[in-house]
LONU-419176 format. One line per field, with one value per residue (C-alpha): residue number from 1; residue in three letters; x, y, z. Coordinates in steps of 0.001 Angstrom, whole numbers, plus 500000, padded with zeros to 6 digits. Layout:
seq = [NUM; ...]
type = [ALA; ...]
x = [X; ...]
y = [Y; ...]
z = [Z; ...]
END
This chain:
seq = [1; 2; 3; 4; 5; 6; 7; 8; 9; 10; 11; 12; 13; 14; 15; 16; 17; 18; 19; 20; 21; 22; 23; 24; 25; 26; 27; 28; 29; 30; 31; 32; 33; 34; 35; 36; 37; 38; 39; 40; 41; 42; 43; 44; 45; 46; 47; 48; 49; 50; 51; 52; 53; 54; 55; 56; 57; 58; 59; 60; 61; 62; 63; 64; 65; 66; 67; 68; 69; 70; 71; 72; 73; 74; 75; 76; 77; 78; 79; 80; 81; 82; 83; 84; 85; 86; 87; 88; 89; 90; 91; 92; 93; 94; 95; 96; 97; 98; 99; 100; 101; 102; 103; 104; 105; 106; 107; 108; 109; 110; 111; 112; 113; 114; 115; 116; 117; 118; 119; 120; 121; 122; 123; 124; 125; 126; 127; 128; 129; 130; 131; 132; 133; 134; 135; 136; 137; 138; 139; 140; 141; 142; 143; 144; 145; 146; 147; 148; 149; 150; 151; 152; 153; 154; 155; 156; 157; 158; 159; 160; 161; 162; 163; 164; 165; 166; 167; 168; 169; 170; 171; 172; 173; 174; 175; 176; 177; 178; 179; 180; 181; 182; 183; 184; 185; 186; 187; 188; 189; 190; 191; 192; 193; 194; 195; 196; 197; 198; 199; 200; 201; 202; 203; 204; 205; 206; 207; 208; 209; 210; 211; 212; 213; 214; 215; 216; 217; 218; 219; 220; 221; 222; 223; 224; 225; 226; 227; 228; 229; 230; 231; 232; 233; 234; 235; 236; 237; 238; 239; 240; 241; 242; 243; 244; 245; 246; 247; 248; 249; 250; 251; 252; 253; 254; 255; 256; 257; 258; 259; 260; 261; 262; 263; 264; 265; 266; 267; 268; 269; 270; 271; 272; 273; 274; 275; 276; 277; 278; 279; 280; 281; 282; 283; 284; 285; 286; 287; 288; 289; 290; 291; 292; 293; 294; 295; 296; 297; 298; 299; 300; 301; 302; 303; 304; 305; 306; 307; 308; 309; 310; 311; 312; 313; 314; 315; 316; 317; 318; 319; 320; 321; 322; 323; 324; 325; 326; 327; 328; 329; 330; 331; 332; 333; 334; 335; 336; 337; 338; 339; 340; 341; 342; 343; 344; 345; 346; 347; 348; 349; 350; 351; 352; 353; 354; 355; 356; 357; 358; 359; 360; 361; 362; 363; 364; 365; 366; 367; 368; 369; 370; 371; 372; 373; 374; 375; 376; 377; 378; 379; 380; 381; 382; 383; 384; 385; 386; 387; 388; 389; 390; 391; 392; 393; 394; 395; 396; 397; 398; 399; 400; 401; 402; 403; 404; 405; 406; 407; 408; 409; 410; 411; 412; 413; 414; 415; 416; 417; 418; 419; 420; 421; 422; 423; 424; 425; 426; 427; 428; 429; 430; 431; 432; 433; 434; 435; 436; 437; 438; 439; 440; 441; 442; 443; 444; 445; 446; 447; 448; 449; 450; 451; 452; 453; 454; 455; 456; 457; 458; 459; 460; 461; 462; 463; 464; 465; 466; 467; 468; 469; 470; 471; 472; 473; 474; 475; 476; 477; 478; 479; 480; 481; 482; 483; 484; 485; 486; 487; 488; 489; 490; 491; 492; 493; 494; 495; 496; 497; 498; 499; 500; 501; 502; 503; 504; 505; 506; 507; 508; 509; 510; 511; 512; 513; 514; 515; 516; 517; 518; 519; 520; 521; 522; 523; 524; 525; 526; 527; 528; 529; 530; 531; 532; 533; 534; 535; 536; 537; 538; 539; 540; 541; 542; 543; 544; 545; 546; 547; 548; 549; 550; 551; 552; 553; 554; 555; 556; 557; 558; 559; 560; 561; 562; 563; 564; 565; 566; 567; 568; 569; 570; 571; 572; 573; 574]
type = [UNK; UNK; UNK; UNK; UNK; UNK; UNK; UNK; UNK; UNK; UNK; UNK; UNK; UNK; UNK; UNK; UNK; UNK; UNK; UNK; UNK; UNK; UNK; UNK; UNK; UNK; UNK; UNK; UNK; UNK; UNK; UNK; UNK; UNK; UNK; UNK; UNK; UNK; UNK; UNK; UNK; UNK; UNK; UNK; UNK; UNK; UNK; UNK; UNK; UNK; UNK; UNK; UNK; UNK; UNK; UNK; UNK; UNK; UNK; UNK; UNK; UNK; UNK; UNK; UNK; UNK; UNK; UNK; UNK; UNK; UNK; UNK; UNK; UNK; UNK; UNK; UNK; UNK; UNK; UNK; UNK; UNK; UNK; UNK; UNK; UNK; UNK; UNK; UNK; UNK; UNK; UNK; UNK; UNK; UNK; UNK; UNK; UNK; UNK; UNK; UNK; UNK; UNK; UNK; UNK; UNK; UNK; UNK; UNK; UNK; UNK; UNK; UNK; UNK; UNK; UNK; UNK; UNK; UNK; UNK; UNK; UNK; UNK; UNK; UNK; UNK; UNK; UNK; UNK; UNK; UNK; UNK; UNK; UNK; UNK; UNK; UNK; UNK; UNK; UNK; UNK; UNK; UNK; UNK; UNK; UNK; UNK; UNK; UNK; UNK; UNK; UNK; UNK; UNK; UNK; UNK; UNK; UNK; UNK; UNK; UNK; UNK; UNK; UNK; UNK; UNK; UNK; UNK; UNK; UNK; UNK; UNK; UNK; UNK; UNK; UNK; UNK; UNK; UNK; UNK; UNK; UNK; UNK; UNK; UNK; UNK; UNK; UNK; UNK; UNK; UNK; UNK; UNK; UNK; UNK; UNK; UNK; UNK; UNK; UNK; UNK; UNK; UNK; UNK; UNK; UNK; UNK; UNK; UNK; UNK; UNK; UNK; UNK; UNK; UNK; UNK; UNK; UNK; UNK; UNK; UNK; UNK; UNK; UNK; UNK; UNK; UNK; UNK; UNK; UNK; UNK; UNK; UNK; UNK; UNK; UNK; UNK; UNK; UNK; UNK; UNK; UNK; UNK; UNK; UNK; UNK; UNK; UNK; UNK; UNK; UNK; UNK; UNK; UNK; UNK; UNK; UNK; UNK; UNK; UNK; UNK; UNK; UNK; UNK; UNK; UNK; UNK; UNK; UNK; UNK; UNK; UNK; UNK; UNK; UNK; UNK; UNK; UNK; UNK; UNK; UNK; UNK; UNK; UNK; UNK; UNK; UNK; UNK; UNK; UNK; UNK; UNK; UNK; UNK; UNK; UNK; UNK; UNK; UNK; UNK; UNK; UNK; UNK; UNK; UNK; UNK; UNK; UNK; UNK; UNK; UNK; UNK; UNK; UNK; UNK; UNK; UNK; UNK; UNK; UNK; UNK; UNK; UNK; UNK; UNK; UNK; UNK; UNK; UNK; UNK; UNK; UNK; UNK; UNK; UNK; UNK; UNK; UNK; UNK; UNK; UNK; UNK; UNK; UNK; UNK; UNK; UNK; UNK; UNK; UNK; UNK; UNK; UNK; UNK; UNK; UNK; UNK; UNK; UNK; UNK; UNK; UNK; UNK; UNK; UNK; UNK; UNK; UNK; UNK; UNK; UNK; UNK; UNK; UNK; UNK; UNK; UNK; UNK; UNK; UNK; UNK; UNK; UNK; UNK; UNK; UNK; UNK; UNK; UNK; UNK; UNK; UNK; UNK; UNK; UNK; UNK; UNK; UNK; UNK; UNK; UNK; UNK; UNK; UNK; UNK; UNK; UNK; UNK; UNK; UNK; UNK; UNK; UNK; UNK; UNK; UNK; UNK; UNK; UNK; UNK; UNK; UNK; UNK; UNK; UNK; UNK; UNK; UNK; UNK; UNK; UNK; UNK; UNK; UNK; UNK; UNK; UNK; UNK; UNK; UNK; UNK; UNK; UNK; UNK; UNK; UNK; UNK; UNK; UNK; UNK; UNK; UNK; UNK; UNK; UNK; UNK; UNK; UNK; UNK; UNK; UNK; UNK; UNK; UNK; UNK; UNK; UNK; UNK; UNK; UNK; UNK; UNK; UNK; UNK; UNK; UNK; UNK; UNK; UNK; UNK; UNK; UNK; UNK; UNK; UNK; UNK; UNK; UNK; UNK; UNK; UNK; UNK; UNK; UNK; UNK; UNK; UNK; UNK; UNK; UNK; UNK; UNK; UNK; UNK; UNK; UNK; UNK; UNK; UNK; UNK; UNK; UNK; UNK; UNK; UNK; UNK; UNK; UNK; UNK; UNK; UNK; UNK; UNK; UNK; UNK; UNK; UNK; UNK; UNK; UNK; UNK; UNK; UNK; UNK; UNK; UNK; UNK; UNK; UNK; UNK; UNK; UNK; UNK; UNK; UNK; UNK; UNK; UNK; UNK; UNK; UNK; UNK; UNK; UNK; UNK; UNK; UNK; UNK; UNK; UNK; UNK; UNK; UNK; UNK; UNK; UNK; UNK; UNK; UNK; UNK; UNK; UNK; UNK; UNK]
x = [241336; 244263; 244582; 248555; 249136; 249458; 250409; 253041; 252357; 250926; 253415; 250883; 252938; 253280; 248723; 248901; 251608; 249376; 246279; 247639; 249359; 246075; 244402; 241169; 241563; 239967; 241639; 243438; 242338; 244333; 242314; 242454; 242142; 245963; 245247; 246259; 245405; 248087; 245777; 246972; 250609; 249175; 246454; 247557; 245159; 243678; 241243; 237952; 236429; 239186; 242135; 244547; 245833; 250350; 249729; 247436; 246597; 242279; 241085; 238247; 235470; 236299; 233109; 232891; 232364; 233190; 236104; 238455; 237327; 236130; 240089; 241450; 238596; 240429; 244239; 242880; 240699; 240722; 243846; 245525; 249162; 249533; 250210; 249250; 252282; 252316; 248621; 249905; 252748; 250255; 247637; 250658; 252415; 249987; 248396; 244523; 244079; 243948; 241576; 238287; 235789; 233734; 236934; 238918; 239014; 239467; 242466; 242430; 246217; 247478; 245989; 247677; 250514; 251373; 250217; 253273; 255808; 253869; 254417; 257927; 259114; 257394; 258073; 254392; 253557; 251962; 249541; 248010; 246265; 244037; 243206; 238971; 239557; 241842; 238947; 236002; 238813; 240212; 236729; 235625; 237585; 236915; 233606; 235355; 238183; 238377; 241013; 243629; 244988; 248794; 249971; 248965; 250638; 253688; 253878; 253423; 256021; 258438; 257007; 257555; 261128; 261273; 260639; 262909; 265646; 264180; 264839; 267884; 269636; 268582; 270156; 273676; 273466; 273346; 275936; 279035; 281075; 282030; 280481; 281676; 280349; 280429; 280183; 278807; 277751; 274787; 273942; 270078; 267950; 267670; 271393; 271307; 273422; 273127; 275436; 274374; 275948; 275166; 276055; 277896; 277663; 277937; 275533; 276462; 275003; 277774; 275057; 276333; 273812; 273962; 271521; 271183; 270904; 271560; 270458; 270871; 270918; 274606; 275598; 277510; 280607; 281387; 284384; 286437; 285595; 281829; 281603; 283591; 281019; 277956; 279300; 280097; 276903; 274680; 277554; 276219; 272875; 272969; 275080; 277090; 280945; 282307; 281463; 283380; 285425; 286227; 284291; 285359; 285268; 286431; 289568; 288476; 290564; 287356; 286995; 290653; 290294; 287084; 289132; 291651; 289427; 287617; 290627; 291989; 288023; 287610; 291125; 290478; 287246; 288879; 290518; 294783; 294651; 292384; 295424; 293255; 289833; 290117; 289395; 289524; 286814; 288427; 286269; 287059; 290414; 290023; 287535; 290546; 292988; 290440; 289581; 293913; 294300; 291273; 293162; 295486; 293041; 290747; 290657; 288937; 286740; 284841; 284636; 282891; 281181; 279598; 278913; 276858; 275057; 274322; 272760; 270849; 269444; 266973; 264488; 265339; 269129; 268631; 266359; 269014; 271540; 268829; 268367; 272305; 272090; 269733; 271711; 274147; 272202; 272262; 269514; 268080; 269211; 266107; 268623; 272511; 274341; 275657; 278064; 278787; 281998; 282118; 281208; 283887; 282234; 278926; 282700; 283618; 279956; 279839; 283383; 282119; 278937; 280370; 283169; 280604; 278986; 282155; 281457; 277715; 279335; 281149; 278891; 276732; 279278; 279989; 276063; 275571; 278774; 280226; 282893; 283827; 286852; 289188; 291508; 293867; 290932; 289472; 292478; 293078; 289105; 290123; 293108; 290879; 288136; 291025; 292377; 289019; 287783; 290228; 289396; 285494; 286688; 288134; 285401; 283041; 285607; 285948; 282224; 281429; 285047; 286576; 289508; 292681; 294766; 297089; 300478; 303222; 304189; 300631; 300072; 303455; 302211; 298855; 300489; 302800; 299451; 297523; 300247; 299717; 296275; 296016; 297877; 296266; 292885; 293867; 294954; 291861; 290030; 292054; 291715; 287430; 288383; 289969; 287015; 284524; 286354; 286667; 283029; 281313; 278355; 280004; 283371; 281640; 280425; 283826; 285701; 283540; 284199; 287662; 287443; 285500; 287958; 290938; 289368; 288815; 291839; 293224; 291284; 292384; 296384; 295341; 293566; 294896; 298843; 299217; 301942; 300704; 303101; 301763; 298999; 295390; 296404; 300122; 297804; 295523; 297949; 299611; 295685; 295861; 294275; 290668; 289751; 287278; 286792; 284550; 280998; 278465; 281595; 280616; 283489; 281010; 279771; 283387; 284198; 280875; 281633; 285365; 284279; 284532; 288032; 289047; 287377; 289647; 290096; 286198; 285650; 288271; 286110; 283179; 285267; 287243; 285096; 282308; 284899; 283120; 285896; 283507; 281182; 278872; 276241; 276091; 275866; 273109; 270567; 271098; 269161; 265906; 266760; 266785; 263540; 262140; 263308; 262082; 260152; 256991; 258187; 261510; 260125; 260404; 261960; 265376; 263225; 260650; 263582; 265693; 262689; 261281; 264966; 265219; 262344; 262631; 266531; 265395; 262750; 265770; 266784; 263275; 263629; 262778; 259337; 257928; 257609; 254823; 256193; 259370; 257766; 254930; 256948; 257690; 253912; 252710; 255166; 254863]
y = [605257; 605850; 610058; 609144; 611219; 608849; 611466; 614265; 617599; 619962; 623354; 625131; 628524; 628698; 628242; 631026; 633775; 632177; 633506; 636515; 637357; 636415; 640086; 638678; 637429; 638504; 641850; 640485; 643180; 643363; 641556; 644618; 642078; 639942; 636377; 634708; 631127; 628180; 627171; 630119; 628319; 625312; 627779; 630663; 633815; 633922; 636318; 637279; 633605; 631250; 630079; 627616; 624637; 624360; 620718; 619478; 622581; 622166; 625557; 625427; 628651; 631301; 632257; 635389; 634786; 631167; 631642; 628930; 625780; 623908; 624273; 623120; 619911; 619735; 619767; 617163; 615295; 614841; 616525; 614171; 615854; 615462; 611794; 610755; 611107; 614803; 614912; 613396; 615834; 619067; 617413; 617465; 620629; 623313; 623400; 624546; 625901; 622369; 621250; 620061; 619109; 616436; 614946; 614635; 611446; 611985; 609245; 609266; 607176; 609943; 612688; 611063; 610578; 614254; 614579; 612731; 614884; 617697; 617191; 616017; 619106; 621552; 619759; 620135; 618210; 614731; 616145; 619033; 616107; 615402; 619253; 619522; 621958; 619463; 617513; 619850; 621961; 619083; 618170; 621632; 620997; 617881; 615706; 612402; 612651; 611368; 611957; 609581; 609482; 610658; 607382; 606742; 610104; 608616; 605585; 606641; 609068; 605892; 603988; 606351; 606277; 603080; 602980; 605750; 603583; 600578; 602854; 604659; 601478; 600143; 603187; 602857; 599077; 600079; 602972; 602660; 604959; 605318; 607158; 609172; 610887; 613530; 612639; 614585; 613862; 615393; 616299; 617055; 618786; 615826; 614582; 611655; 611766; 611147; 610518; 611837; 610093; 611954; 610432; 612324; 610704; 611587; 609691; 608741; 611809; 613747; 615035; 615910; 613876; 614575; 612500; 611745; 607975; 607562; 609749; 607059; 607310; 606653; 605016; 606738; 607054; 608479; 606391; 605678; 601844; 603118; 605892; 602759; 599911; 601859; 603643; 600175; 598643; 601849; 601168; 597444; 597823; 600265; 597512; 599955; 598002; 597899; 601209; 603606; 606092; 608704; 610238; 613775; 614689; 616933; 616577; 614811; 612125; 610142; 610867; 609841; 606772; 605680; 606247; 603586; 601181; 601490; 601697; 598038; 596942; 597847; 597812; 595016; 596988; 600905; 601980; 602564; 600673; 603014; 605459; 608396; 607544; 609909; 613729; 616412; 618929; 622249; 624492; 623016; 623427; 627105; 627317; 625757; 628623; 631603; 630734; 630305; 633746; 635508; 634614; 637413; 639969; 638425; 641590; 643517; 641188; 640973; 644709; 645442; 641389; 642944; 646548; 645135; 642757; 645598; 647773; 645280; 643408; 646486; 648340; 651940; 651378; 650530; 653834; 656239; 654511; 655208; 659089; 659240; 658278; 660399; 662840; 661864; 661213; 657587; 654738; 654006; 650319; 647097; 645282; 644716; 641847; 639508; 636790; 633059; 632230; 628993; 631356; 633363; 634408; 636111; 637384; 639183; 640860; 642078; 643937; 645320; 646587; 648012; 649305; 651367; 652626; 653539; 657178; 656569; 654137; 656578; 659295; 656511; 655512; 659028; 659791; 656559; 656982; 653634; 652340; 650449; 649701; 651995; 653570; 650386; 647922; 649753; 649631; 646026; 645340; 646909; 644809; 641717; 642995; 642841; 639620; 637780; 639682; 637542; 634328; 635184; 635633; 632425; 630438; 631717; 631319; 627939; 627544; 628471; 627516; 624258; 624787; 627281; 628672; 626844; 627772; 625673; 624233; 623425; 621646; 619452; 618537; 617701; 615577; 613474; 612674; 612366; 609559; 607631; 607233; 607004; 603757; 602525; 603000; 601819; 598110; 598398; 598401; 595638; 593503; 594355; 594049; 590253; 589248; 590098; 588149; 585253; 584809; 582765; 585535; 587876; 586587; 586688; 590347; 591344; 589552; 591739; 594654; 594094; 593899; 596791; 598147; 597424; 598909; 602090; 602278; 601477; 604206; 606663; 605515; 606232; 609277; 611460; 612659; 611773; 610105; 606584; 606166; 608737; 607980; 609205; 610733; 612346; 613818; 615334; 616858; 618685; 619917; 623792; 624854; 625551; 628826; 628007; 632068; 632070; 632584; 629618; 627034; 623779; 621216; 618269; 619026; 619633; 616077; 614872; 616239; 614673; 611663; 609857; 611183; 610547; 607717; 606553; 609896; 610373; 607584; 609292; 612387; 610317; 609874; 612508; 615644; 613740; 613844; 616999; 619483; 620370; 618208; 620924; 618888; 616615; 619536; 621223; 618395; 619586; 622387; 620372; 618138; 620238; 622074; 618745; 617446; 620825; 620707; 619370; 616637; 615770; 611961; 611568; 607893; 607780; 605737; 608844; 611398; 609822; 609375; 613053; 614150; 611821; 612514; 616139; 616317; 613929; 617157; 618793; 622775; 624703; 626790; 623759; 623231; 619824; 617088; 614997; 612346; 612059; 611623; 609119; 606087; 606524; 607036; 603992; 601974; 603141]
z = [846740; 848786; 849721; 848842; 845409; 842421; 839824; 839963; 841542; 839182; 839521; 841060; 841432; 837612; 837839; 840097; 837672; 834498; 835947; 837079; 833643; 831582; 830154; 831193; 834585; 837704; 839009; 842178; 845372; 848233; 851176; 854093; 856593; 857516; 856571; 859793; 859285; 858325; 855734; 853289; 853608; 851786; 849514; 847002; 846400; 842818; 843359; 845066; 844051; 843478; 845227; 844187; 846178; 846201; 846159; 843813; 841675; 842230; 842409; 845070; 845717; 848449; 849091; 850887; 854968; 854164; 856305; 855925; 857057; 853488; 852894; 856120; 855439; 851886; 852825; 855810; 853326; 850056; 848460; 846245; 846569; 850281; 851749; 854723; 856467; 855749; 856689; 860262; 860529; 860108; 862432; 865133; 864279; 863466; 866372; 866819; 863688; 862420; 864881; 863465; 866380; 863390; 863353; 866533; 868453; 872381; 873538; 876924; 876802; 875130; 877305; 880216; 879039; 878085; 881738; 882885; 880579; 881949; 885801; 885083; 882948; 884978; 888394; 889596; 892683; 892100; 894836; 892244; 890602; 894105; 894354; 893932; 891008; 888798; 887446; 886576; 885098; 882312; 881802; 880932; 878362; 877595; 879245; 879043; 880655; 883953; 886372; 888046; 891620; 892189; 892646; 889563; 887709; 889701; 888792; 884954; 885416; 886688; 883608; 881306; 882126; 881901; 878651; 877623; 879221; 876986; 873839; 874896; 875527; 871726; 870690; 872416; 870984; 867232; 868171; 866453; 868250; 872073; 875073; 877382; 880522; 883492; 886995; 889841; 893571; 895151; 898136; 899036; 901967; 904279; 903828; 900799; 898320; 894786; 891826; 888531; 885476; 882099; 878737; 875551; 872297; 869037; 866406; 862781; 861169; 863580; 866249; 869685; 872392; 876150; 877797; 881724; 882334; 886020; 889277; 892009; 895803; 896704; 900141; 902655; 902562; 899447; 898947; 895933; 896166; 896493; 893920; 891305; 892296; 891534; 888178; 886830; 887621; 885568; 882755; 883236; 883203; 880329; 878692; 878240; 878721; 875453; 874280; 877352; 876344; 879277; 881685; 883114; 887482; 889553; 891298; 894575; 896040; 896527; 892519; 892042; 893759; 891919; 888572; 889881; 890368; 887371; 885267; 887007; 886574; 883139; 881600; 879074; 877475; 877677; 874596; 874764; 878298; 879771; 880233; 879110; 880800; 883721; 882551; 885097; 885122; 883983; 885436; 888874; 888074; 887620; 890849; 893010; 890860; 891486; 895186; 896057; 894467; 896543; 899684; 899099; 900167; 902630; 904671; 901700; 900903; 904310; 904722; 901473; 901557; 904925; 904053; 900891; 902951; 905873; 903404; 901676; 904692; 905481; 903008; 905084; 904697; 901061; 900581; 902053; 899446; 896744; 898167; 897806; 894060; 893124; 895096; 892321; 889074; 889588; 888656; 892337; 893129; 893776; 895962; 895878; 894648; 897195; 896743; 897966; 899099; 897250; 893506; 893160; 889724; 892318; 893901; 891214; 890619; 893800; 893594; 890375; 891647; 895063; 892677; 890663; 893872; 895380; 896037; 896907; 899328; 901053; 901414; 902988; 905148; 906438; 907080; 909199; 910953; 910327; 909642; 906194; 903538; 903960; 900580; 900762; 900526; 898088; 896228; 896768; 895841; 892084; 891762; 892844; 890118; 887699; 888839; 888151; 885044; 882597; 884554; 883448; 880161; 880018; 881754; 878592; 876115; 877375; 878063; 874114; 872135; 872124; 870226; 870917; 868468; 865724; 867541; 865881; 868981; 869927; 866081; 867298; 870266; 868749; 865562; 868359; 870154; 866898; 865518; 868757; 868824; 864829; 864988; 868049; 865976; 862596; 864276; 865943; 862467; 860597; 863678; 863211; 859913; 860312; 862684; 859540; 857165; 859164; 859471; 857006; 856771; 855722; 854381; 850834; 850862; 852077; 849387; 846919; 849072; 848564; 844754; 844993; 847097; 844352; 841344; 842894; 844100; 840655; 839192; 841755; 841241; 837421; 837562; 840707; 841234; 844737; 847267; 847614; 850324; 852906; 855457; 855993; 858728; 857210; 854019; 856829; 859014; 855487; 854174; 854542; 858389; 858146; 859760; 863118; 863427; 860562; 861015; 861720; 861510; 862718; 863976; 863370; 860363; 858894; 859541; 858314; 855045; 855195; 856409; 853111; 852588; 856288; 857902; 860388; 861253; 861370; 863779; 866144; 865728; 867218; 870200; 871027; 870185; 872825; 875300; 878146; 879483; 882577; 884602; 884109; 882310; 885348; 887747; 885835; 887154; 890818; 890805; 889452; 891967; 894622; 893669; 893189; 896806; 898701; 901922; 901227; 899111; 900608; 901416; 897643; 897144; 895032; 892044; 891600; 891521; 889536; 886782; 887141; 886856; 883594; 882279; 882187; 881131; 877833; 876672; 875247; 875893; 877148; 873928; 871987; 869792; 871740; 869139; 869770; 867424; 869318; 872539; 871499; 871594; 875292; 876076; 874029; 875415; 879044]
END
């Protein structure tokens, strides 16, 4: 008999307040000891012999010093109100708890494959695997196993990507909205560069996706004409032509170029003539604002950039600041914070540190002798402080909030652009909308569609007082302005909900709201790069980084459960 339930669940929580209510049922004593097993999720308590299953309603023995595998064997086994699918999801979810050694199958496929997401995501050396200890260690815990050679982790690694690409590009196929993208070049330890191409989507359901699909040695020089050429051919292979929407850079000339030519390339498969393909990374846009404005003071800057780094070069230095503070009541200081010329956010930390050590600055200035910033650049390093501190408050705000306020003369500006690309995507529809019709497949289910189409709008001309004159997009811009400050407000899921009511103006959704301010997202996968290109594995070819880089960016934020389900496909087809 199949373990799928056949009969409705019994309401087992109404079993368990039955018992408990009867005059003659077992007195219920609180258990001293925390019940820390998973199994108690799927069990309830019905005293010191009984407990009742959520599922089924069977009320099996708890025998005392049992413990609690006969249950875990039932929920596994034999309960008829948990399918198998369920049974699956437990087995991969709950962890060791579940883990019955009569039971368990060793896969050695599946062991080494979660090897390969494990070397990629925590960018351990393919070498690790060749170390004397790696073996006898994995089959401590398990006899069979047996171990493979790096080339072999490698090249799983490269296959497992792969077959992520295999599945990824599926996905873009069925996708019936367009992509955009971030751009970034790369420059690593021995001198090759790489462009990293990262992809921004946003699925049917209204999910956000950011995936990177491209981190590919790029030939010197980084021209426009070169940086065009090898963008187009990753659009290409990801067959990826008909579905481009923008793709955001900084403001290089090379970068400007490479737009040209991709705009002249592509012009016939970019939406509104490709006019509004090229965005300019914001937050390099406010680098190039920040970095003009620090030139003002340059003079401050190096006295207290090389007073910080004098101190914090040498331990005994550092200890006569700390015998200062404590001098003054102050928290002794670890180290300083230094900045990079090229950050003027690690800028603006170290004026607000040296800034809040002012005095204990001085006094350590006048017991070494030396000489440092003098009252003017002191002055000047406040003003700077103050300069940058909105500019910080704008990168998060513009980091963590996509949308400004509703000014009037922003909502005008907005409605003018809105009207343009409204009509630009509602003749894009009734031409779709023309193709369909024409063909013979479908031309019948249309026709009913249509029909369909007719009576409902018949019942809503009958039944709802409205102006059957205005557009989807006029009765949108007049709906009363939804409130973004409120708490937990989600953009996507607003127009997921309204979808129905708006879908032209849903689709656009798709598009625009996938459209990146910043390259960031690109930039992001330079620092796993450059940890995975250090000095003892710098000879790494381009086709191994750009698959451990891959690889790891498709695990999802670091704070996230792993799924094994969502992962197996790329291991069984690897």
């Amino acid at each position: 008999m199949s373990l799928s339930s056949t009969q409705p669940n019994l309401n087992a929580e109404a079993i368990v307040e039955e018992i408990e209510s009867r005059s003659d049922a077992i007195e219920i004593r609180p258990n001293r000891s925390k019940k820390r097993s998973v199994v108690w999720n799927y069990f309830g308590d019905v005293g010191d012999l009984k407990v009742v299953c959520k599922h089924c309603g069977s009320t099996p023995s708890k025998l005392k010093g049992s413990g609690t595998s006969h249950l875990r064997r039932r929920i596994l086994n034999t309960c008829e109100g948990i399918t198998n699918d369920e049974r699956a999801r437990i087995l991969t979810t709950q962890g060791d708890d579940w883990f019955d050694p009569s039971t368990f199958k060793f896969d050695p496929m599946l062991t080494r494959g979660l090897l390969t997401f494990l070397f990629a995501d925590a960018e351990i050396p393919f070498a690790a695997i060749d170390s004397r200890f790696w073996e006898p260690a994995m089959r401590s815990m398990r006899p069979e196993y047996r171990a493979v050679g790096r080339q072999t982790v490698r090249e799983d690694c490269v296959d497992v990507f792969k077959a992520g690409c295999d599945l990824t590009i599926a996905e873009f196929e069925k996708l019936d909205s367009r992509v955009s993208f971030t751009c970034d070049i790369w420059t690593s330890s021995v001198n090759l560069g790489y462009l990293c191409l990262t992809a921004h989507w946003i699925d049917k359901d209204f999910n956000l996706h950011k995936k990177i699909i491209a981190f590919k040695k790029i030939p010197y020089p980084h021209t426009g004409s070169t940086i065009a050429n090898l963008v187009a051919k990753i659009w290409s292979d990801w067959k990826l032509d008909g579905k481009i929407f923008a793709m955001t850079l900084d403001n290089s000339s090379a970068n400007d170029n490479a737009m040209k030519f991709l705009e002249i390339k592509l012009s016939n498969r970019l939406p509104f003539d490709a006019s509004h393909m090229h965005m300019r990374c914001s937050a390099h846009i406010l680098n190039l604002i920040v970095q003009e404005g620090m030139k003002i003071i340059p003079s401050a800057l190096k006295s207290i950039r090389e007073l910080m780094r004098h101190i914090a070069s040498s331990g005994s230095r550092l200890q006569v600041l700390n015998t200062i503070l404590s001098e003054m009541k102050m928290p002794p200081k670890k180290g300083l914070t230094l900045d990079c010329s090229t950050r003027w956010n690690s800028t603006y930390a170290m004026l607000k540190e040296a800034l809040a050590l002012k005095e204990a600055l001085i006094r350590y200035l006048d017991a070494s002798s030396m000489n440092g910033p003098n009252a003017e650049e002191w002055q000047e390093a406040e003003d700077m402080a103050g300069f940058l501190e909105p500019f910080l408050d704008a990168t998060k705000t513009f980091s963590n909030k996509a949308y400004g306020d509703g000014s009037e003369a922003k909502l005008e500006h907005i409605r003018g652009l809105m009207n343009e690309f409204y009509e630009k995507y509602e003749k894009s529809n009734r031409a779709d909308q023309v193709s369909s019709v024409g063909s013979p497949q479908v031309g019948k289910k249309v026709c009913e569609k249509q029909k369909l189409d007719e009576e409902f709008a018949k019942f809503k001309f009958e039944n709802v007082n409205f102006n059957s004159t205005m557009s989807e997009l006029e009765k949108y811009m007049q709906e009363k302005l939804v409130d973004t400050e409120e708490e937990n407000f989600d953009i996507l899921q607003f127009w997921k909900k309204n979808s129905g009511l708006y879908p032209t103006l849903a689709k656009m959704t798709r598009d625009f709201l996938a459209v990146q301010a910043s390259s960031v997202a690109s930039e992001s996968a330079f620092s796993a790069a450059g940890r995975l290109t250090d000095q003892l594995r710098s000879s790494m070819s381009s086709e191994t980084l750009e698959s451990l880089v891959c690889v790891k960016d498709w695990f999802g934020p670091n704070d996230e459960v792993f799924d094994l389900n969502k992962y197996l496909p790329l291991i069984r087809r690897s």
